[in-house]
C-alpha positions in Angstrom: 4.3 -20.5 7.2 5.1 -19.5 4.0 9.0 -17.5 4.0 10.1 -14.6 1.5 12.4 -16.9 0.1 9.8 -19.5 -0.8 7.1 -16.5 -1.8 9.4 -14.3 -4.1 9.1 -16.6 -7.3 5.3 -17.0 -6.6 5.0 -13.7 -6.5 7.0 -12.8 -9.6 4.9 -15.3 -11.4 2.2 -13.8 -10.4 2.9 -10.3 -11.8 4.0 -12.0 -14.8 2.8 -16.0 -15.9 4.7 -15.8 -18.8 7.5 -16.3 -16.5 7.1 -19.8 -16.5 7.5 -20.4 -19.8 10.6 -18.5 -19.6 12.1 -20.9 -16.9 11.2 -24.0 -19.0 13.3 -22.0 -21.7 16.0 -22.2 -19.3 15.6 -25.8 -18.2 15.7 -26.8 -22.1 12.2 -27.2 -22.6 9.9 -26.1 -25.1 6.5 -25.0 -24.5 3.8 -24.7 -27.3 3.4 -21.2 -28.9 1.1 -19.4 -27.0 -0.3 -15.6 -27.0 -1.3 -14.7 -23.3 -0.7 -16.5 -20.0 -2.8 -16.8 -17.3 -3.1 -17.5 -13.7 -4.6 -20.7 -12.8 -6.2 -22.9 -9.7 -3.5 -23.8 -7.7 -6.5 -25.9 -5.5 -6.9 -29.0 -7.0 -9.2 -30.2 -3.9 -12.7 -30.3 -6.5 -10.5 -32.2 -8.3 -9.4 -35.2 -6.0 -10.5 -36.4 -2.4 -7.5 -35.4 -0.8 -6.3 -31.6 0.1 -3.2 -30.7 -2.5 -2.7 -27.1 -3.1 0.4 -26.4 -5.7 2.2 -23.3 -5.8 1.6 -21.8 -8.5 -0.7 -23.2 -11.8 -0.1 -20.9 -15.2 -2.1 -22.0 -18.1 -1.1 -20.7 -21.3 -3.2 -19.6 -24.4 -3.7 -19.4 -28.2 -6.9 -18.4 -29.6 -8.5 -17.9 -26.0 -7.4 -21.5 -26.1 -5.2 -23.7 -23.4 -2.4 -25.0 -25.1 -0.3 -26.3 -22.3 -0.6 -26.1 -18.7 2.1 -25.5 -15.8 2.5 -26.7 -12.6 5.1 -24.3 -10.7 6.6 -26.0 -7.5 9.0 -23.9 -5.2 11.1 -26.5 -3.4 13.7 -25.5 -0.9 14.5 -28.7 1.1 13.9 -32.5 0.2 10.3 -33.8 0.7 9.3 -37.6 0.3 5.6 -36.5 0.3 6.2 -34.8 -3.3 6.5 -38.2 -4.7 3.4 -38.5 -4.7 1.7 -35.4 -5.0 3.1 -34.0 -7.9 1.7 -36.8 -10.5 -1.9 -35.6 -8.6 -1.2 -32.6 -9.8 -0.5 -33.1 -13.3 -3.1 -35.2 -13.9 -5.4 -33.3 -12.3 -4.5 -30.7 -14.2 -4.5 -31.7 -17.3 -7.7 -33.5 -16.9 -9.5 -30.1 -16.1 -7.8 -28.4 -18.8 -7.6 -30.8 -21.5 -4.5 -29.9 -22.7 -0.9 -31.2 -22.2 0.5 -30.2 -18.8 4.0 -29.8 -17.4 5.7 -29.9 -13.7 8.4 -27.4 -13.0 10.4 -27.4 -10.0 12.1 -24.3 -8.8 15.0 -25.1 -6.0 17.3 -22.9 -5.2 20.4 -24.9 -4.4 21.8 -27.7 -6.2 21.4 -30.7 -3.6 17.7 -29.8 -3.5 17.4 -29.8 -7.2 19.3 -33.1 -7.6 16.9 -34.7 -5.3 13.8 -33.1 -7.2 15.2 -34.2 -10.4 14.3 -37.7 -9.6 12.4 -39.8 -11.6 9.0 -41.0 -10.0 7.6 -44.3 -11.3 4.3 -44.7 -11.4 4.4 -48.7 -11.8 2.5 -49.0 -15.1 5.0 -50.0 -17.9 6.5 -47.3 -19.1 4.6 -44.5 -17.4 7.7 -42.8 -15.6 7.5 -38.6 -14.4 10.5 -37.1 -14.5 10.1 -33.2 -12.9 11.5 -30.3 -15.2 13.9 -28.8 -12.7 15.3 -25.1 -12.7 18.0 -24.7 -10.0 20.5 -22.2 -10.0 22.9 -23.6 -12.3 20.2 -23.1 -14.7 19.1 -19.8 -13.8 22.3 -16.9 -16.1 23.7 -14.6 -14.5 22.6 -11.3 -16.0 25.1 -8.8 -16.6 23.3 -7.4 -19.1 21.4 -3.8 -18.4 19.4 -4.2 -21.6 18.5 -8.0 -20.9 17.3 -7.1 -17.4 15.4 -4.4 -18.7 13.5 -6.9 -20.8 13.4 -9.6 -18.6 13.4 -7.9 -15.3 11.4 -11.3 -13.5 14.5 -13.0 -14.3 17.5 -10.5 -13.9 15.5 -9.9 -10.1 15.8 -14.1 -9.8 19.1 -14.6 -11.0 20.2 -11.1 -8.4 18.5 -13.4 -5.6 20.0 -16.8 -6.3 23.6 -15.4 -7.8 23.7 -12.4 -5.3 24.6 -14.5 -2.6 27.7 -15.0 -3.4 30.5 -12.1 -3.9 30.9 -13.1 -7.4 27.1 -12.5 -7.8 27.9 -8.6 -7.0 27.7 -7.5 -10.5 24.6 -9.1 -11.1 23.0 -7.4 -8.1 24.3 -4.2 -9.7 23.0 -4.8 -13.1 19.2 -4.8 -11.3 19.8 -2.3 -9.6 21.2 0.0 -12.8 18.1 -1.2 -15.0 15.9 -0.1 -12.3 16.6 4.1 -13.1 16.4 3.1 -16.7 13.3 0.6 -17.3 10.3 0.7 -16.2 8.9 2.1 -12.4 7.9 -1.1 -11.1 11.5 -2.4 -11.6 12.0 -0.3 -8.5 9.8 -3.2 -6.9 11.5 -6.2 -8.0 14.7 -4.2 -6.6 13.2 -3.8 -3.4 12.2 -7.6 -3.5 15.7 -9.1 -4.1 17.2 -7.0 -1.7 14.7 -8.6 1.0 16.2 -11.7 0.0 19.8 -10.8 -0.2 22.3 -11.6 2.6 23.1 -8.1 4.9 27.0 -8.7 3.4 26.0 -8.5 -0.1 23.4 -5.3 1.1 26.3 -3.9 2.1 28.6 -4.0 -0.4 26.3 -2.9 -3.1 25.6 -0.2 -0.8 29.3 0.8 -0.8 29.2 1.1 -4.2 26.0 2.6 -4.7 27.2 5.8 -2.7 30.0 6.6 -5.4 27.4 6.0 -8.0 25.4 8.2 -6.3 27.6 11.0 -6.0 28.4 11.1 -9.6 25.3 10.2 -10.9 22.7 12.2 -8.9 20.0 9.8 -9.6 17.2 10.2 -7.8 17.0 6.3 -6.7 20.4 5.4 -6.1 20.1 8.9 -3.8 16.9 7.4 -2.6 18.2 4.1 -1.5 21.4 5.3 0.0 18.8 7.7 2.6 16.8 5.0 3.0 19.9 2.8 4.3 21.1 5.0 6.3 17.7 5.5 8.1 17.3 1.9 8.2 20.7 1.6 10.3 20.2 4.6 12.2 17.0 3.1 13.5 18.6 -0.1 13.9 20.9 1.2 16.5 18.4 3.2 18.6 16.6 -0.2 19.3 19.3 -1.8 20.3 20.2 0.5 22.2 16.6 0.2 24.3 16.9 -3.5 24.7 20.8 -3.2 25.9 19.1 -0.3 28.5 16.1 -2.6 29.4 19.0 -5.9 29.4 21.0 -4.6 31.9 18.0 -3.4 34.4 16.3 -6.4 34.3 13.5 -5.7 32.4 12.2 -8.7 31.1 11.1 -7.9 27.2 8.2 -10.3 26.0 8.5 -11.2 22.2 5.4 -8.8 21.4 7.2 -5.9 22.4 10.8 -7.1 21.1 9.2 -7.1 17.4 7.5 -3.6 18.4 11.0 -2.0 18.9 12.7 -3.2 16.5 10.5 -3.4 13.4 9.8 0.9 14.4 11.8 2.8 11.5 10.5 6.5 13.1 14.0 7.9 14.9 11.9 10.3 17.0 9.9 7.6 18.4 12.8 5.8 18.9 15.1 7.9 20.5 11.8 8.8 23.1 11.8 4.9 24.0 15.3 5.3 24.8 15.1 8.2 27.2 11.9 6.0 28.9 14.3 2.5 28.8 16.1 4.5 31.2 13.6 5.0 34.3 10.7 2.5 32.7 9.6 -0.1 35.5 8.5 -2.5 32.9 8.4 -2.7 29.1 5.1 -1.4 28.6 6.1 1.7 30.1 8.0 2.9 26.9 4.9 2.9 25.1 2.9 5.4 27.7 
């Protein structure tokens, strides 16, 4: 099933296909000058016999007119299988397009995208694939407020990728400050590297974010600091039921494990912990 981690690039692309372009930018590679990107098939089954789904396809445009074609592949973890897929999809792909067509591998870690660089031979003389690769030492670190502003896709992947790390702290901070300065759906792509960021970093920028927010008053920072707070307030209370339920001997099936601690409403909480205390059985909290 398809992870946050794996999804979050997909997703960005999907807001914004241009993105792509931007990554083969990174990578070193030069795309031809287009005016618009698009979205394209990522099913490539009407195309071939065999079931091969890509991640993401993005077809840019000049004149209303493909000019170049990209195959986006999110991989995470080494995977012989892509040997063979990936010239499928590039051919494919450029056959239904009919226009040049490029593969570009997103990994985010360095072994991955060592593995991923490999060249594939394809056995006829000098027909050799060798995968465009972005990992994260080719994704910047942006420190830049303005830059993020401009390029929020990519301040919001280099937060994910670099904000794992304590050094990566000032790029978490610089999305986070071009969010009360850009554009409203910044808040989004905020809220979407935070999802992927380790509770440590979480924390930390939440330290700091409660000084900001004292001096600054802004309305987000403000925001985000409640809606922390909440978060681990609510955290607590459900703990606090399965420790009750724990040490009675209530068994808790998985169902109703996720239904405790995926609630966020303290009131409902706090009256599942009052019930924990004289409930015969799980289901009892819920009555």
């Amino acid at each position: 099933m398809p992870t946050l981690q794996h999804e979050f690039l997909i997703e960005l692309v999907r807001r914004r296909p241009s993105l792509a372009a931007i990554l083969l930018e990174q990578a070193g590679v030069s795309v031809s000058p287009f005016e618009d990107a698009r979205l394209g098939s990522c099913d490539f089954n009407e195309w071939a016999p065999t079931e091969y789904r890509a991640d993401s396809v993005v077809v840019l445009t000049n004149e209303n007119k493909p000019v170049s074609a990209i195959v986006l592949e999110v991989q995470r973890t080494p995977d012989e299988r892509k040997q063979w897929s990936w010239p499928v999809y590039l051919a494919t792909l450029r056959s239904h397009v009919k226009c040049p067509a490029l593969l570009l591998v997103f990994c985010e870690d360095t072994k991955t995208a060592q593995w991923c660089a490999k060249a594939i031979d394809m056995g006829h003389p000098g027909f050799v694939l060798y995968p465009i690769v972005v990992g994260p030492d080719g994704i910047p670190m942006i420190t830049d407020i303005c830059q993020a502003i401009e390029q929020p896709e990519l301040a919001t992947i280099s937060a994910i990728l670099h904000g794992r790390n304590e050094s990566g702290l000032k790029v978490v901070l610089t999305l986070l400050y071009a969010v009360t300065h850009g554009p409203k759906e910044l808040k989004d792509y905020a809220e979407l590297a935070f999802a992927c960021l380790p509770q440590s970093m979480i924390t930390k920028v939440r330290e700091v974010v409660m000084t900001m927010a004292a001096e600054s008053r802004s309305e987000f920072f403000l925001e985000w600091v409640a809606e922390g707070e909440a978060k681990g307030k609510a955290e607590g209370e459900a703990e606090s039921i399965l420790l009750v339920l724990e040490a009675r001997g209530i068994p808790v099936p998985d169902e109703t494990r996720k239904r405790i601690t995926e609630c966020t409403d303290l009131d409902v909480l706090r009256s599942w912990v009052r019930k924990a205390a004289t409930a015969g059985n799980a289901d009892d909290l819920f009555v």
